[in-house]
NUFI-356865 format. One record per residue: x, y, z of N, C-alpha, C in turn. Coordinates in pm, whole numbers, plus 50000, padded with zeros to 5 digits. Example, Ala and Ser with C-alpha at 12.3 -4.5 7.8 and 13.67 -1.06 7.14 Angstrom:
@neast 51319&nnorth 49431&nup 50780&caeast 51230&canorth 49550&caup 50780&ceast 51320&cnorth 49670&cup 50780 .
@neast 51285&nnorth 49775&nup 50708&caeast 51367&canorth 49894&caup 50714&ceast 51290&cnorth 50003&cup 50787 .
//
This chain:
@neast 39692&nnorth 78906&nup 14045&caeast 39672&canorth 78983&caup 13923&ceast 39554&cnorth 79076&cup 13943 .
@neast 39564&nnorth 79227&nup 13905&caeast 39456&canorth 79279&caup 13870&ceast 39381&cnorth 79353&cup 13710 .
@neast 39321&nnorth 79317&nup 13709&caeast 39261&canorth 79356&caup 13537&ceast 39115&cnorth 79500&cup 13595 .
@neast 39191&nnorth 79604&nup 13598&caeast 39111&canorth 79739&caup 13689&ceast 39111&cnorth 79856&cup 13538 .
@neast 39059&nnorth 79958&nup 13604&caeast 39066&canorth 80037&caup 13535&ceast 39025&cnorth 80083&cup 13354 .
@neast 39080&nnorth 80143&nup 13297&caeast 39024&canorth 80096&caup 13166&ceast 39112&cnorth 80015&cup 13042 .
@neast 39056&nnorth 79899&nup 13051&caeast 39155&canorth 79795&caup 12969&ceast 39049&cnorth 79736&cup 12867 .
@neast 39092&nnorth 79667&nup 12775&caeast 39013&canorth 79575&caup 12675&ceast 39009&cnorth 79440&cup 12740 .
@neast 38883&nnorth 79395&nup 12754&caeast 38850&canorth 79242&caup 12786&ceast 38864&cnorth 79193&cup 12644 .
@neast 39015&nnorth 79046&nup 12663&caeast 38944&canorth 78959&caup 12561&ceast 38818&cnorth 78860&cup 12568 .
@neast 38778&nnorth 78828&nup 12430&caeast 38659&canorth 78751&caup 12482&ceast 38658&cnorth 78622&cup 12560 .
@neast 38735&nnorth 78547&nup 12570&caeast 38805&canorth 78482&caup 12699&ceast 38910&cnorth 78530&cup 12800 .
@neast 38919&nnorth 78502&nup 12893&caeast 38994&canorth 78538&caup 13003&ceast 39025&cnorth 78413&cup 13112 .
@neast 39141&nnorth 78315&nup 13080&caeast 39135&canorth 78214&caup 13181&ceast 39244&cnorth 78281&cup 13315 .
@neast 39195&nnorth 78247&nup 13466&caeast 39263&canorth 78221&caup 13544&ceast 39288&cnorth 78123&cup 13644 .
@neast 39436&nnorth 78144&nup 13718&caeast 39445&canorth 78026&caup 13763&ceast 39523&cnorth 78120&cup 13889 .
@neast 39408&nnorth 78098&nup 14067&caeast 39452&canorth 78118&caup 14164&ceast 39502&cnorth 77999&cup 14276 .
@neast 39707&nnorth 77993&nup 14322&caeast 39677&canorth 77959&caup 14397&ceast 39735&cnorth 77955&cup 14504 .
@neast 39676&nnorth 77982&nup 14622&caeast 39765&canorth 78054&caup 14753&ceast 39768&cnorth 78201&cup 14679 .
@neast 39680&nnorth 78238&nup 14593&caeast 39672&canorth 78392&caup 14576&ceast 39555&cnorth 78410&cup 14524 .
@neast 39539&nnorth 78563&nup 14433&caeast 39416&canorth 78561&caup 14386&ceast 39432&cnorth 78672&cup 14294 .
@neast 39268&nnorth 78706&nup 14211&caeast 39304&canorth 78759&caup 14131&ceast 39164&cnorth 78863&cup 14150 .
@neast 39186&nnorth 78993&nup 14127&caeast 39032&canorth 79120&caup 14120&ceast 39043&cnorth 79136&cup 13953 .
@neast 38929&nnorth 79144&nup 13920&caeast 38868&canorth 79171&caup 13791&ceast 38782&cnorth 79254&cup 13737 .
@neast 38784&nnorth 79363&nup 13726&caeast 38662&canorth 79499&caup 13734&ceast 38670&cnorth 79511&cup 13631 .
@neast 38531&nnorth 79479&nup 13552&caeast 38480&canorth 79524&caup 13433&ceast 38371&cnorth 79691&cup 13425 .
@neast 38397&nnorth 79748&nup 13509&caeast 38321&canorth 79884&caup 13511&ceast 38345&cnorth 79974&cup 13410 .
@neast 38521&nnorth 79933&nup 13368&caeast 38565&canorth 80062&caup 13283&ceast 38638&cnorth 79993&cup 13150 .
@neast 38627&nnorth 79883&nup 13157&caeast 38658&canorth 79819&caup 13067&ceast 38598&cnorth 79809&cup 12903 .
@neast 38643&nnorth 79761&nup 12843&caeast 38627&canorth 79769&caup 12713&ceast 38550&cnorth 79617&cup 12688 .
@neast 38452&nnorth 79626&nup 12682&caeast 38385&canorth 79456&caup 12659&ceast 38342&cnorth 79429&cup 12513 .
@neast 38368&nnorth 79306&nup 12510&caeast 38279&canorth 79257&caup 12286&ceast 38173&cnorth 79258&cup 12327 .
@neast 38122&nnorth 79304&nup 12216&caeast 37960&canorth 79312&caup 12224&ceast 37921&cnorth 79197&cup 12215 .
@neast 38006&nnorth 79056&nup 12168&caeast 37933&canorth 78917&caup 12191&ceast 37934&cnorth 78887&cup 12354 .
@neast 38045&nnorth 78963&nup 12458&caeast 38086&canorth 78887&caup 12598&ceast 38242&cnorth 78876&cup 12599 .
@neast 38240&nnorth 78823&nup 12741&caeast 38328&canorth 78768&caup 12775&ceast 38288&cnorth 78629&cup 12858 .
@neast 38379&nnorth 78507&nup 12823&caeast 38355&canorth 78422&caup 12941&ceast 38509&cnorth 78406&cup 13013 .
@neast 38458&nnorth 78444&nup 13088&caeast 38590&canorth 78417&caup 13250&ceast 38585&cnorth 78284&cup 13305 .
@neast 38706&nnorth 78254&nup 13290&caeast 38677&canorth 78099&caup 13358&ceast 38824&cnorth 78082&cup 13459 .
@neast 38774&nnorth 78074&nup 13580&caeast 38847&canorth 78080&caup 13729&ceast 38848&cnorth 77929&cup 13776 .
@neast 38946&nnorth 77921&nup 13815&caeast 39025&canorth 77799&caup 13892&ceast 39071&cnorth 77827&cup 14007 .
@neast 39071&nnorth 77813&nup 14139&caeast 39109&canorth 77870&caup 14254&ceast 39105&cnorth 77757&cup 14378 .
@neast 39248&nnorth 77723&nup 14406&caeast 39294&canorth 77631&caup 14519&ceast 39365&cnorth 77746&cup 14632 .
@neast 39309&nnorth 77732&nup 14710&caeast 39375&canorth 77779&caup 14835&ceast 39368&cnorth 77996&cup 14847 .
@neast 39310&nnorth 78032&nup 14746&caeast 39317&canorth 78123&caup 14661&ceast 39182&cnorth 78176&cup 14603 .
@neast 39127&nnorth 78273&nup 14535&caeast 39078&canorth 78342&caup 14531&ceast 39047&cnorth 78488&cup 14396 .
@neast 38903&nnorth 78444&nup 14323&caeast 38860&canorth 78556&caup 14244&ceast 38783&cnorth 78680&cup 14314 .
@neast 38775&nnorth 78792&nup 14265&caeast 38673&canorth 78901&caup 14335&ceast 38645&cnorth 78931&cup 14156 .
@neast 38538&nnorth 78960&nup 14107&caeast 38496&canorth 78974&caup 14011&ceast 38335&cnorth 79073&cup 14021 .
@neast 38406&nnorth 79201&nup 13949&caeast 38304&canorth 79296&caup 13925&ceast 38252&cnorth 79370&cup 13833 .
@neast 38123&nnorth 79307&nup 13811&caeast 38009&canorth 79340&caup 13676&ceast 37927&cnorth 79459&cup 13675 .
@neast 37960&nnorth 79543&nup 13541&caeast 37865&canorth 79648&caup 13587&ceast 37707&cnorth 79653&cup 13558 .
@neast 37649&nnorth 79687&nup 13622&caeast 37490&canorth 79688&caup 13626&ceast 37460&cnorth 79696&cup 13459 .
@neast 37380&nnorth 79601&nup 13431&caeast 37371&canorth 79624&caup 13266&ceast 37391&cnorth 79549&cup 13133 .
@neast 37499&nnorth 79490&nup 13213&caeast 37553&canorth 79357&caup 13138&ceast 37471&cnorth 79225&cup 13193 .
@neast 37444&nnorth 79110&nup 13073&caeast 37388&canorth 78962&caup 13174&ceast 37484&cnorth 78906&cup 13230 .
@neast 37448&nnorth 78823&nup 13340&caeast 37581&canorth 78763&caup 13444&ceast 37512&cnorth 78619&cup 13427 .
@neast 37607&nnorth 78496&nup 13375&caeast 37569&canorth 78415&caup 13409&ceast 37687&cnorth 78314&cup 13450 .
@neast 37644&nnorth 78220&nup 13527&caeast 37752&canorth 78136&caup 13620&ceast 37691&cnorth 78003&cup 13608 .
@neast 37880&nnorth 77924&nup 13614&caeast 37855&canorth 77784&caup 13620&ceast 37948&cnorth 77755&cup 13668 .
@neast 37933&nnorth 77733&nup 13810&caeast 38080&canorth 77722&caup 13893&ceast 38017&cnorth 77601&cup 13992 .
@neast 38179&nnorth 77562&nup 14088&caeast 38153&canorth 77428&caup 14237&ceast 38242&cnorth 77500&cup 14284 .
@neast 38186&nnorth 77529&nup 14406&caeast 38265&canorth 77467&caup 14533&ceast 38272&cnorth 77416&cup 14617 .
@neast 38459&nnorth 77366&nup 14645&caeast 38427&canorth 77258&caup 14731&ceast 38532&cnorth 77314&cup 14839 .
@neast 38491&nnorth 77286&nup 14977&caeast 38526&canorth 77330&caup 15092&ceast 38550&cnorth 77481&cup 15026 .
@neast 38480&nnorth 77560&nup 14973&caeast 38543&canorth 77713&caup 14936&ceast 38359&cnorth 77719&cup 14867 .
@neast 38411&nnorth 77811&nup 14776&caeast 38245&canorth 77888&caup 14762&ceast 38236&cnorth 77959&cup 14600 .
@neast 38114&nnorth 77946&nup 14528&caeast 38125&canorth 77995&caup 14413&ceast 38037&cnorth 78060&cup 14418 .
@neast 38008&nnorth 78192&nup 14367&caeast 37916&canorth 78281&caup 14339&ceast 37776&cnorth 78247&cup 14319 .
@neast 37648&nnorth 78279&nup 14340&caeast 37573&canorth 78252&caup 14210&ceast 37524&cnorth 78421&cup 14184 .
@neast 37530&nnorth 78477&nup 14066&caeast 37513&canorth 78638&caup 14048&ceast 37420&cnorth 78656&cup 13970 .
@neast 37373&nnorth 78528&nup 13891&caeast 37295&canorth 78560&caup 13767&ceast 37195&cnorth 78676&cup 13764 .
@neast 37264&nnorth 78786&nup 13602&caeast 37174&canorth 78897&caup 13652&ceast 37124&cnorth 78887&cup 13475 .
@neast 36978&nnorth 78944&nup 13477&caeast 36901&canorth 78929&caup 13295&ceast 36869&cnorth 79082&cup 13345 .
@neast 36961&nnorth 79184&nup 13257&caeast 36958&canorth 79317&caup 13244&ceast 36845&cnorth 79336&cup 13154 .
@neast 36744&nnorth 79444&nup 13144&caeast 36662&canorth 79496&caup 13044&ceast 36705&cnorth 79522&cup 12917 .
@neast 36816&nnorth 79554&nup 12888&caeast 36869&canorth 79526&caup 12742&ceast 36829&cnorth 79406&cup 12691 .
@neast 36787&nnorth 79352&nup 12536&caeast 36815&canorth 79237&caup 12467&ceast 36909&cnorth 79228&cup 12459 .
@neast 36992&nnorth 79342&nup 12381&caeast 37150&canorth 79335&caup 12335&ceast 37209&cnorth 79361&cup 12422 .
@neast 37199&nnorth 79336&nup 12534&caeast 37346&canorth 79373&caup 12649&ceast 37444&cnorth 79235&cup 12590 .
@neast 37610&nnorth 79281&nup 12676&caeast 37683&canorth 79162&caup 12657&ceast 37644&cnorth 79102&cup 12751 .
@neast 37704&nnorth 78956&nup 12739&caeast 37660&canorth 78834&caup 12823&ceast 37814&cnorth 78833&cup 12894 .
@neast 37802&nnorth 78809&nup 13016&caeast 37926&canorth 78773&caup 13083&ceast 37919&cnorth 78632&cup 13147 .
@neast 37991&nnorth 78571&nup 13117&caeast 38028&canorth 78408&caup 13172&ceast 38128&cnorth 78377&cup 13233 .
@neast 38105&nnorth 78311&nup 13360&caeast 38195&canorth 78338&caup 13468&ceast 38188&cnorth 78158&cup 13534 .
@neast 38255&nnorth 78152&nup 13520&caeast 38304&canorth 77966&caup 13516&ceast 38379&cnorth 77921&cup 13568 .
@neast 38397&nnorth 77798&nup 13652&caeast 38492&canorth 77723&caup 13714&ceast 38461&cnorth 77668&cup 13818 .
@neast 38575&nnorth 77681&nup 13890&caeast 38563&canorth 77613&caup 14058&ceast 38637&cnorth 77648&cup 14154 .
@neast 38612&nnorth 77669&nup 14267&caeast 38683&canorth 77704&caup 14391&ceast 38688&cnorth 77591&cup 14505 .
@neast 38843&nnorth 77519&nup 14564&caeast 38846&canorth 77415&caup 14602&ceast 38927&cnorth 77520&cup 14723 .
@neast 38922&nnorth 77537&nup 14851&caeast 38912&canorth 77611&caup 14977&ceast 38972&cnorth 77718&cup 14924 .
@neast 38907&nnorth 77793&nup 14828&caeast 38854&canorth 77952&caup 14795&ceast 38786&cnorth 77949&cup 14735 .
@neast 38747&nnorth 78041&nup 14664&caeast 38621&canorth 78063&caup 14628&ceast 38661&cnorth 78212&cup 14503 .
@neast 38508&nnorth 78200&nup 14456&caeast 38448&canorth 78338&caup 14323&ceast 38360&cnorth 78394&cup 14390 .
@neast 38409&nnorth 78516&nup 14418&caeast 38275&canorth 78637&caup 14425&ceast 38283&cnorth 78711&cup 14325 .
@neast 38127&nnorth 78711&nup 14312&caeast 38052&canorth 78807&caup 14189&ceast 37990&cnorth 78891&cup 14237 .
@neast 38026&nnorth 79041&nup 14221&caeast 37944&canorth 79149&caup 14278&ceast 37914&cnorth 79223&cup 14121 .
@neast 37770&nnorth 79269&nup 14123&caeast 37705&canorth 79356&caup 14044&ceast 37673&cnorth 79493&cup 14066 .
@neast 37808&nnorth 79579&nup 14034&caeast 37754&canorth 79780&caup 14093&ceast 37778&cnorth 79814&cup 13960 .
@neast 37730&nnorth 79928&nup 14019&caeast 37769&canorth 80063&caup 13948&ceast 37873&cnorth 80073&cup 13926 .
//
């Protein structure tokens, strides 16, 4: 699955990778001003998840034989949205990249 370009984030977003994966680009997206929390599940499989500079990033993920992000970013905004990015990767993994 890809969620690219300019779309509306709901304020949850569950996925479930496996033997595949899923890209997630919030650059052009439409975000709630409360957040979003993303919450990833990934066997054999695989998130790529991308935050744009500005927003807070915070994570609460495991992995096991695979790999979970840690991205946590505290933007200079008070009021930025909060992004929550959650789960686990059991031989895959969550990457969290923070650009432009």
């Amino acid at each position: 699955s890809d969620f690219k370009g300019s779309w509306r984030a709901p304020r949850r977003l569950s996925t479930l990778c496996v033997f595949g994966g899923v890209n997630i680009d919030l650059r052009k997206a439409i975000v709630p001003e409360e957040g979003v929390t993303i919450s990833c599940v990934c066997a054999f499989g695989g998130a790529d998840i991308i935050v744009p500079r500005g927003m807070r990033v915070q994570t609460k993920g495991l992995g096991i034989f695979g790999g979970f992000d840690r991205a946590d970013n505290e933007p200079d905004d008070p009021y930025a949205p909060t992004i929550i990015i959650e789960g686990s990767g059991g031989f895959g993994g969550v990457s969290i990249k923070v650009r432009d």
